[in-house]
C-alpha positions in Angstrom: -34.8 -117.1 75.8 -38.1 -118.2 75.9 -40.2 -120.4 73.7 -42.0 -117.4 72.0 -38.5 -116.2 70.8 -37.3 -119.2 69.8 -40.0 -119.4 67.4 -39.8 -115.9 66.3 -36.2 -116.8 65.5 -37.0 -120.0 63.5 -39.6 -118.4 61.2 -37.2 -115.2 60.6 -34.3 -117.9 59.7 -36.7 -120.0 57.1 -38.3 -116.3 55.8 -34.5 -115.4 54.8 -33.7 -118.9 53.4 -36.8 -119.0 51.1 -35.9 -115.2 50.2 -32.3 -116.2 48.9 -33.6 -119.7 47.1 -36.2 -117.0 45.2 -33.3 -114.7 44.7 -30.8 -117.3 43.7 -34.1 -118.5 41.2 -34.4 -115.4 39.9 -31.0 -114.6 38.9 -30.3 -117.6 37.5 -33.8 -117.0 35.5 -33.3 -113.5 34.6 -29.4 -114.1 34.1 -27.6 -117.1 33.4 -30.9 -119.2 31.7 -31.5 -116.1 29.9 -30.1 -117.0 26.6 -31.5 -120.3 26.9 -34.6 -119.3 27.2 -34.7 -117.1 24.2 -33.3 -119.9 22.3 -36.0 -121.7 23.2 -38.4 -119.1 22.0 -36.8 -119.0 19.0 -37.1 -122.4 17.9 -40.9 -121.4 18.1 -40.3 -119.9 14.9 -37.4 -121.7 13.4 -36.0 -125.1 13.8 -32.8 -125.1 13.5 -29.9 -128.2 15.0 -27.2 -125.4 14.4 -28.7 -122.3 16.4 -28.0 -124.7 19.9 -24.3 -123.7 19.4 -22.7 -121.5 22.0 -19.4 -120.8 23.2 -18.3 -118.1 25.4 -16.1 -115.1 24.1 -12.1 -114.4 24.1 -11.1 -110.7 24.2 -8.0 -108.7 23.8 -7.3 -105.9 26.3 -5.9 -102.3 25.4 -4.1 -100.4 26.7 -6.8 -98.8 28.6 -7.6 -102.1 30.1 -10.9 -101.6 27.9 -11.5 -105.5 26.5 -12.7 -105.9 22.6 -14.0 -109.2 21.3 -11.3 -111.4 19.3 -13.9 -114.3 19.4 -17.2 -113.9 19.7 -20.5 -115.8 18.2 -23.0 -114.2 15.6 -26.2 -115.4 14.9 -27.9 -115.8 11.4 -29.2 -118.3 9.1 -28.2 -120.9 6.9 -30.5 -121.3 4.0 -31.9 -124.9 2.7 -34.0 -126.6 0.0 -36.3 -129.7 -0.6 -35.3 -130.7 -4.0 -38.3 -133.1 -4.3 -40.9 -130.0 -4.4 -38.3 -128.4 -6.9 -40.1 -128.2 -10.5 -37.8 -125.9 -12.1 -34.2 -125.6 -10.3 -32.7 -122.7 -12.6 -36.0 -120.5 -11.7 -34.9 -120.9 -8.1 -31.5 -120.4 -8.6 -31.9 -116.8 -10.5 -34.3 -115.9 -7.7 -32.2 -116.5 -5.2 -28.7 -115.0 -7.2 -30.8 -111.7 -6.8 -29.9 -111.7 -2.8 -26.9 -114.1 -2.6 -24.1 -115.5 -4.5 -24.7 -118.9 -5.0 -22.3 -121.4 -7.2 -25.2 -122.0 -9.8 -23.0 -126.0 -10.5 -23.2 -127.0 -6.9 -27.0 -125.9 -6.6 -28.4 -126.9 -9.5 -26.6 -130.3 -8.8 -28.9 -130.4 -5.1 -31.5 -128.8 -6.6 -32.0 -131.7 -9.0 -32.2 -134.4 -6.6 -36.0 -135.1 -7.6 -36.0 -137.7 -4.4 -34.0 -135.3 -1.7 -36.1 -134.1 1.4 -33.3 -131.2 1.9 -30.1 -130.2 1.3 -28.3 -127.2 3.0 -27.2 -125.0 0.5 -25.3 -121.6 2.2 -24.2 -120.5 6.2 -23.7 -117.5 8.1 -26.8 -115.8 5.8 -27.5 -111.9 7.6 -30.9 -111.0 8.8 -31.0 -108.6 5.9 -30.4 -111.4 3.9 -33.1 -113.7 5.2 -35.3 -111.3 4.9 -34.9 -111.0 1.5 -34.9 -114.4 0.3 -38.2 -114.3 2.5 -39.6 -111.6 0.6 -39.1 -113.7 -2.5 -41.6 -116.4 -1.6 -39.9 -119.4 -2.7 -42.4 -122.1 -1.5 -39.4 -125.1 -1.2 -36.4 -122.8 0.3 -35.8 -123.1 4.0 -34.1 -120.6 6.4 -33.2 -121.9 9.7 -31.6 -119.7 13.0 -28.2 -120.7 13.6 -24.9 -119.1 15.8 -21.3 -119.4 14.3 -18.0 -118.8 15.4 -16.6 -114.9 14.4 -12.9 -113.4 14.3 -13.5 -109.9 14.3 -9.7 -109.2 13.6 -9.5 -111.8 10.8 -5.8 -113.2 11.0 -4.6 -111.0 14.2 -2.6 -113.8 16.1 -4.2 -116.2 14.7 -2.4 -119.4 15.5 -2.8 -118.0 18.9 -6.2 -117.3 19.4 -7.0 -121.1 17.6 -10.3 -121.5 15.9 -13.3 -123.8 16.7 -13.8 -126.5 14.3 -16.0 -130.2 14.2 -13.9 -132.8 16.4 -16.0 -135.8 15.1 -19.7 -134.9 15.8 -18.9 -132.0 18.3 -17.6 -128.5 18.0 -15.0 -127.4 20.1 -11.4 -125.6 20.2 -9.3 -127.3 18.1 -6.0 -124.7 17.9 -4.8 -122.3 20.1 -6.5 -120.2 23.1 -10.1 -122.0 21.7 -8.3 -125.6 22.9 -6.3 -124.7 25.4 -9.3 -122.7 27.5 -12.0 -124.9 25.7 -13.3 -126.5 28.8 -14.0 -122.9 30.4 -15.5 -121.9 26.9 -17.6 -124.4 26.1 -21.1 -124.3 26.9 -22.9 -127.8 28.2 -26.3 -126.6 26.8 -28.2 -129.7 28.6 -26.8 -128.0 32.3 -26.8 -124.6 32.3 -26.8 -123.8 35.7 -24.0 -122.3 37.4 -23.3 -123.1 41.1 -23.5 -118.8 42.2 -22.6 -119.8 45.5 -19.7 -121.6 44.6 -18.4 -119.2 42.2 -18.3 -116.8 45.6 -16.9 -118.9 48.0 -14.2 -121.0 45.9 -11.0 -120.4 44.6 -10.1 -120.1 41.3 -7.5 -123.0 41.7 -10.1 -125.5 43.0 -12.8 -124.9 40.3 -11.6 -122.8 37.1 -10.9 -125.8 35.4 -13.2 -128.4 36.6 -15.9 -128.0 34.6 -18.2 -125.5 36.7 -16.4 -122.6 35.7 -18.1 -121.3 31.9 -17.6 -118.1 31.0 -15.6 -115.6 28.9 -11.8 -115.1 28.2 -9.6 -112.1 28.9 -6.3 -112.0 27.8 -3.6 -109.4 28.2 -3.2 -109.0 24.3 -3.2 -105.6 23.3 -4.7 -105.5 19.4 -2.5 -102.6 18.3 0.3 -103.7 19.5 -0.6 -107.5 17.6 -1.0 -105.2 14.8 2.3 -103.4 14.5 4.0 -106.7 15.5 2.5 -108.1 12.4 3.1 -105.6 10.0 6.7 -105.4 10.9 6.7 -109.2 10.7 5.2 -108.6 6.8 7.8 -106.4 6.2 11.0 -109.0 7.1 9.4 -111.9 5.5 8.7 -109.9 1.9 11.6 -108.2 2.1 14.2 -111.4 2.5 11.5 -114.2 1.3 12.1 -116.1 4.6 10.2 -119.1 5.9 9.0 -118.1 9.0 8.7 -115.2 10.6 7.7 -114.7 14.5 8.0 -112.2 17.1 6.7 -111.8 20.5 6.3 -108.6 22.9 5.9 -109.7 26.9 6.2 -107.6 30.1 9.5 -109.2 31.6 8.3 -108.2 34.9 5.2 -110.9 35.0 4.8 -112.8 32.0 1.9 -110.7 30.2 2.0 -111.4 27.0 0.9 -107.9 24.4 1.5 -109.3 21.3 2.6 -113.1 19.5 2.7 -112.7 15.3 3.7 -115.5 12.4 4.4 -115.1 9.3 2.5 -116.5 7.0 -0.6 -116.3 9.1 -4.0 -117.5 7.9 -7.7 -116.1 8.0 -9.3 -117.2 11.5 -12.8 -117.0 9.4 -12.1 -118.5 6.4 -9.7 -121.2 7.9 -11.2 -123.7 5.9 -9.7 -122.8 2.5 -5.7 -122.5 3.4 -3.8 -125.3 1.4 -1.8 -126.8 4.3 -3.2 -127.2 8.1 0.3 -127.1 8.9 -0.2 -123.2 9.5 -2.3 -124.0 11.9 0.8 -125.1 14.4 2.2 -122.2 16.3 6.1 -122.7 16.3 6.5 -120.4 19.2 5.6 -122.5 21.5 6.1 -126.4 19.2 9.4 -125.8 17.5 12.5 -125.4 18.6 15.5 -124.0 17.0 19.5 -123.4 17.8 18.9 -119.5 18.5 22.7 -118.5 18.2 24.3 -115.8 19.8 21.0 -113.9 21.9 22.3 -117.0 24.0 25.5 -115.1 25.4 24.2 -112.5 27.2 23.1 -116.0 29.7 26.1 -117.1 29.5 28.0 -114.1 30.6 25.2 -113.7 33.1 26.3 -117.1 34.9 30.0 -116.3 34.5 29.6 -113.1 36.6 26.7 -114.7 39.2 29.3 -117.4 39.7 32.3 -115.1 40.6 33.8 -116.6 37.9 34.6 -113.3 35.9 33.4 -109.7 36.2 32.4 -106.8 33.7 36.6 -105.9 33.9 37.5 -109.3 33.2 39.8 -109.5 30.4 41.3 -112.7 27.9 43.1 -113.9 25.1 41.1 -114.2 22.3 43.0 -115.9 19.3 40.0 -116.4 17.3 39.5 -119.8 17.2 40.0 -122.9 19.3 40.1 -126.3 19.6 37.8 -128.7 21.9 38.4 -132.0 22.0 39.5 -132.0 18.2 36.8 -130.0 17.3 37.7 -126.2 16.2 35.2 -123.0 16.9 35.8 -119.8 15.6 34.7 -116.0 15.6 32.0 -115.5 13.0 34.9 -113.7 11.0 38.0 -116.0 12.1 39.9 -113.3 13.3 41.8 -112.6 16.7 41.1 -110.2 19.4 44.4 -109.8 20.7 45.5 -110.7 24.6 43.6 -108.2 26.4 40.1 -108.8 24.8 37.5 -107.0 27.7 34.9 -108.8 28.3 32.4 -106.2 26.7 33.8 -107.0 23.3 32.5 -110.9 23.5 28.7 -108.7 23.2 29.7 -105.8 21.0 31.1 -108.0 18.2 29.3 -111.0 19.4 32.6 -113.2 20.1 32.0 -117.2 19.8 35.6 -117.8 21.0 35.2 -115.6 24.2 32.0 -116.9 25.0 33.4 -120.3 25.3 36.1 -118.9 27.3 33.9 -117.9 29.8 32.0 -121.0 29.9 35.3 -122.4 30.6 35.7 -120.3 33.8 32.1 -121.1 35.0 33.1 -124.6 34.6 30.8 -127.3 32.5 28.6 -128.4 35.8 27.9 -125.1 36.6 27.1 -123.7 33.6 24.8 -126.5 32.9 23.4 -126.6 36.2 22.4 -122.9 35.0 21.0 -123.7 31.6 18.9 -126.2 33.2 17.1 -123.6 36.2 16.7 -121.2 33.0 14.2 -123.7 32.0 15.6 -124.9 28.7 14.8 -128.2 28.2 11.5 -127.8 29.8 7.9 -126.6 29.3 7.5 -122.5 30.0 3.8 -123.9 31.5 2.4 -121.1 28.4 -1.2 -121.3 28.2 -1.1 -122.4 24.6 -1.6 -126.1 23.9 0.6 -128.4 22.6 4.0 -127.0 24.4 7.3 -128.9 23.7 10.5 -128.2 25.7 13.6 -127.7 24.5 16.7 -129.9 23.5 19.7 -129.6 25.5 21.0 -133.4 25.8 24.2 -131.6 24.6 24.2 -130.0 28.5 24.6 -133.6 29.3 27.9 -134.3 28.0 31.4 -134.9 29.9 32.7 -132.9 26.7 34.1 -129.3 26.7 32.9 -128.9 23.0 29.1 -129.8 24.1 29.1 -127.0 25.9 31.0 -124.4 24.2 28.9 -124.5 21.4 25.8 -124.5 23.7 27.5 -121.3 25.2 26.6 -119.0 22.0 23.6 -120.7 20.7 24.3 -124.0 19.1 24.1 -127.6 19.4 21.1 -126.6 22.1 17.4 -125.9 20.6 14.9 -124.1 22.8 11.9 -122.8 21.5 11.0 -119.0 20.8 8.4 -118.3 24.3 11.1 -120.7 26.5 14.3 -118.5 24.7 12.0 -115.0 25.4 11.6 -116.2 29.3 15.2 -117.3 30.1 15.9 -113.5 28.1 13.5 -111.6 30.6 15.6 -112.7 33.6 18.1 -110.1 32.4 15.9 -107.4 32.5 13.6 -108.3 35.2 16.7 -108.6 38.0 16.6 -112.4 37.5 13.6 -114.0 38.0 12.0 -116.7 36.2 8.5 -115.6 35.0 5.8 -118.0 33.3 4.7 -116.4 29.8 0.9 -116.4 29.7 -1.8 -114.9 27.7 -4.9 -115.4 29.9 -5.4 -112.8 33.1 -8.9 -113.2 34.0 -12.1 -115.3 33.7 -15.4 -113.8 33.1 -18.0 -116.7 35.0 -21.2 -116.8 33.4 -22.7 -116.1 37.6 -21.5 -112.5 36.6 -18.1 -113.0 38.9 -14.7 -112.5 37.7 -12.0 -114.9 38.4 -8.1 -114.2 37.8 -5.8 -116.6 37.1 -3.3 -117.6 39.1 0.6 -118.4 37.8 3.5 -119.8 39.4 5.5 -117.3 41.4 8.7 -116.1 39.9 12.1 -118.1 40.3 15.0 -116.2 41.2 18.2 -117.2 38.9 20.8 -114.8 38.8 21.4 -111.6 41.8 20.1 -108.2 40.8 23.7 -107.3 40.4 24.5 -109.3 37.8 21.9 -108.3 35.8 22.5 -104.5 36.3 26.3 -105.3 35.0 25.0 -107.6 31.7 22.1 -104.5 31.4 24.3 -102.2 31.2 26.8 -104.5 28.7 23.8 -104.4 26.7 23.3 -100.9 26.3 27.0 -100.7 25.3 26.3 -103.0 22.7 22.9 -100.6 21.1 24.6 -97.3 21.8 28.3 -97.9 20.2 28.1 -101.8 18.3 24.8 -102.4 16.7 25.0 -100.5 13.5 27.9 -98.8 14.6 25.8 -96.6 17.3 23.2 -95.1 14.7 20.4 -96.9 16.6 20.9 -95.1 19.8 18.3 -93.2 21.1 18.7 -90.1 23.0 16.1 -90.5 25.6 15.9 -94.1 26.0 18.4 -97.2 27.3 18.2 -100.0 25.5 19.6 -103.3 26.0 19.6 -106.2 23.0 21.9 -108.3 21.2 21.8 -110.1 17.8 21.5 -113.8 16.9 22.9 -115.8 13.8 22.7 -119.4 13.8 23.8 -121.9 11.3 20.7 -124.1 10.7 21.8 -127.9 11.2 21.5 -130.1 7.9 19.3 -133.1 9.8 19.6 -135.3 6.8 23.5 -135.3 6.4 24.4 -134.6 9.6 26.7 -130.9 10.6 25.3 -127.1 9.3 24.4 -125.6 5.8 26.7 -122.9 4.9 24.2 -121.1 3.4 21.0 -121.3 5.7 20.9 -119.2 9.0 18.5 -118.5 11.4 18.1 -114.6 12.0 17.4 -113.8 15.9 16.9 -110.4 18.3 16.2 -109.7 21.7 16.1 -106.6 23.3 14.5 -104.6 26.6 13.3 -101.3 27.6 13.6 -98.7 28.8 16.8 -100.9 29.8 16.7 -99.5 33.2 13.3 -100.3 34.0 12.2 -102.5 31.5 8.5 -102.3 30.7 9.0 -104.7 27.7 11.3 -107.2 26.1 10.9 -108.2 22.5 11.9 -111.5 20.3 12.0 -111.5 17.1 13.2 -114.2 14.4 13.1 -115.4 11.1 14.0 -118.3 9.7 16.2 -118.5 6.4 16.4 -115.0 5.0 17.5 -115.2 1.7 20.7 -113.3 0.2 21.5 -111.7 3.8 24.1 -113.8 6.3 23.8 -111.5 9.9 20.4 -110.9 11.8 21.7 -106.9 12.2 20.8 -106.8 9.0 17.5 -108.5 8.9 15.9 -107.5 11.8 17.6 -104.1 13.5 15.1 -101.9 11.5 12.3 -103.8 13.0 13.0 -104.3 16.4 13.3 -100.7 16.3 10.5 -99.5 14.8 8.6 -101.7 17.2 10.4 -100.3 20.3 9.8 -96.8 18.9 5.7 -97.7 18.7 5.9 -98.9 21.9 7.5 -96.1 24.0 5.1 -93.8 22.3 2.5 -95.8 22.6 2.4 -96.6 25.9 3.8 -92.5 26.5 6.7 -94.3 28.5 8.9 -92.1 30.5 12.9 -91.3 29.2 15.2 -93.5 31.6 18.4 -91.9 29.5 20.9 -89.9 32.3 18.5 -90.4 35.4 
């Protein structure tokens, strides 16, 4: 090559750099400096502190993987006055009562402050309404730009989805999604720039959470699925005046998360006025409870991956028992006979042959099997402010630890770590993580999904076909007495009533319980699993009759929602 070309070859090389540091400019112009520059241009015309604010967006996903906005900012004005140029305060305040309501105490009581500069007297006022109060020509009334925080679907999972709120002198997430993604959220309005090149080249693990990557949320909640959840939620907790109500809806195959309800819920833009911030909490993921007998389904599981029964295993139920001097019983006392198959410990939800097979399993392996369903640990949820469950009692040398563990007391685990150790039965076994987040939408235009921990195999496909199918026995003849059953779908769920423990004088209240269900579908190829409870339904004692009719209208929705195929007789 000879000197001519080599120089031909340097000045092409420097032409195409200083075309991608113009391109690179003028995206980043054009694209991500965009907004601040209008800002900017704004302030030409309004001076405003609040109008700096921004935030990026959270959205729900249909079912049409079309995305629609559960967080979002609006921008508006917030009106203000200077008292000192004030003459007459109630001539203002009828003026002004002509476009907005205004308490006429509180603003006469700024208004009057012959010595105040200004004093802020109403947010989140609509162009329409500046315009108006414009239009009146009030010499001493100011309106300044500002952006705010919007819930389009009001109290839709809202202990999920969190709020933004003042952490000392700074807004940011303070509950829910808002916190736990507020990093990517947040907007650093004195660097703006986004590393494009990085956002190409880089994995989402090395820089989604390092502070380079801003953008928007997408989460795999579906809103009308959140919706139905709710309303059926409404319906238990009027209905039987409990305390809390919950319920979640996840894909068992890989931890997508449709739909996570409370009851009572709160107003994600009007947070401000609800009398307790404990509503805030989201006891799906921070509180744990003894979930009762939702639990045996597990517990047969292990007996049957361990070899140490099978689906034609057969034993003497007497219906109670003694460990060490302790006595458990069958929720009605009464024995099963000899030849008790081990179907019947599901279909009338046996406590006594639950603990029987616990026995068989033996109390090492059993716990050893608790413990890899992650009880006792974090489900890695992207919610903040995740406990793990209590199962000290898996600790014990004692037989009694553990029978009582084997049907759902004396262990507490919380609703999202119960609904995960629930999905291995329908998923052939596997360990998922529960998450709500699928996707990052970078502010260089990119999109980034986010990575989870691959699944952790617990139990053999087998033995979850043979519990499956246990648990469609249990819908089509049991529950109800077989009036549930549907004719072109499987379904596989069981029922949960715990006695609630009396933490102040130790043992259980004979009159509290805590109301669970689980359940899958269709059972044969489970496209969902659903978890409901409620917590201390009054005048009602078994969760078939609190929460049957709900779970089931619920599954119903879904399967026509979704247009799901029949999996009955293939």
């Amino acid at each position: 090559m000879n000197q001519s070309q080599k120089r031909i070859r340097i000045i092409a090389v420097c032409v195409v750099l200083v075309f991608l540091v113009l391109v690179y400019r003028l995206y980043t112009l054009q694209i991500i400096e965009s907004s601040q520059f209008k800002a900017v241009a704004d302030k030409q015309y309004s001076q405003s502190p609040g109008d700096s604010f921004d935030r990026g967006s959270i959205f729900f996903t249909d079912k049409n993987n079309k995305i629609v906005s559960a967080a979002t900012l609006l921008t508006g004005y917030y009106l203000a006055i200077i008292p000192k140029d004030i003459e007459h305060p109630e001539d203002v305040y009828n003026l002004l009562s002509t476009v907005i309501e205004l308490d006429v105490d509180d603003f006469l009581k700024k208004a009057s402050k012959s010595t105040d500069p200004y004093e802020e007297i109403v947010h989140h006022l609509t162009v329409e309404q500046a315009n108006a109060i414009r239009a009146l020509d009030i010499g001493p009334v100011r309106l300044y730009k500002e952006k705010w925080r919007y819930y389009p679907y009001d109290d839709l999972s809202a202990q999920s989805v969190g709020f933004v709120a003042y952490n000392e002198d700074t807004l940011s997430g303070r509950y829910g999604l808002e916190r736990y993604y507020n990093d990517v959220l947040s907007r650093d309005n004195d660097r703006t720039k986004v590393n494009f090149f990085a956002d190409i080249f880089l994995n989402i693990k090395e820089n989604i959470f390092d502070g380079s990557a801003k953008g928007d949320l997408v989460t795999s909640i579906e809103p009308s699925v959140q919706d139905y959840l709710a309303e059926s939620l409404d319906t238990v907790q009027s209905t039987h005046r409990s305390k809390i109500t919950g319920g979640i809806v996840m894909n068992p195959q890989n931890g997508e998360i449709y739909a996570l309800s409370l009851r009572p819920s709160f107003d994600l833009n009007a947070f401000s006025k609800v009398e307790s911030v404990d509503i805030f909490s989201n006891p799906l993921v921070e509180r744990v409870y003894e979930m009762g007998s939702i639990i045996k389904p597990l517990t047969l599981a292990a007996g049957i991956d361990t070899g140490a029964i099978t689906v034609d295993s057969v034993y003497n139920d007497t219906g109670n028992t003694v460990y060490n001097g302790s006595k458990i019983s069958n929720y009605d006392g009464r024995a099963r006979g000899e030849a008790t198959p081990v179907q019947e410990i599901l279909s009338q939800s046996l406590n006594v042959g639950t603990a029987w097979v616990m026995e068989q399993i033996g109390i090492e392996k059993f716990s050893e099997y608790f413990t890899r369903l992650g009880f006792g640990e974090e489900t890695g949820i992207d919610l903040p402010n995740e406990t793990g469950g209590l199962i000290s009692n898996l600790k014990s040398k004692r037989l009694i630890e553990h029978a009582t563990a084997s049907f759902g007391q004396g262990i507490a685990t919380t609703p999202v770590e119960t609904v995960r150790a629930l999905a291995t039965l329908a998923n052939g076994g596997k360990l998922v993580t529960p998450h709500i987040g699928v996707e990052m939408k970078l502010r260089s235009g990119l999109t980034k999904k986010i990575d989870y921990p691959e699944p952790i195999q617990i139990f053999k496909k087998d033995t979850t076909d043979d519990v499956t199918k246990m648990l469609i026995e249990v819908v089509d003849e049991a529950l109800k007495g077989g009036t549930v059953k549907l004719d072109n779908y499987t379904i596989a769920a069981k029922t949960g009533t715990a006695q609630i423990a009396d933490n102040t004088n130790g043992g259980y209240y004979s009159d509290r319980y805590l109301h669970s269900f689980f359940g899958y579908f269709p059972a044969r190829n489970p496209e969902f699993i659903v978890f409901l409870y409620t917590v201390e339904p009054q005048n009602v004692k078994y969760a078939s009759e609190t929460l049957t009719d709900s779970f089931m209208d619920i599954t119903k929705f879904l399967l026509n929602y979704y247009n799901v195929t029949p999996d009955r007789n293939i």
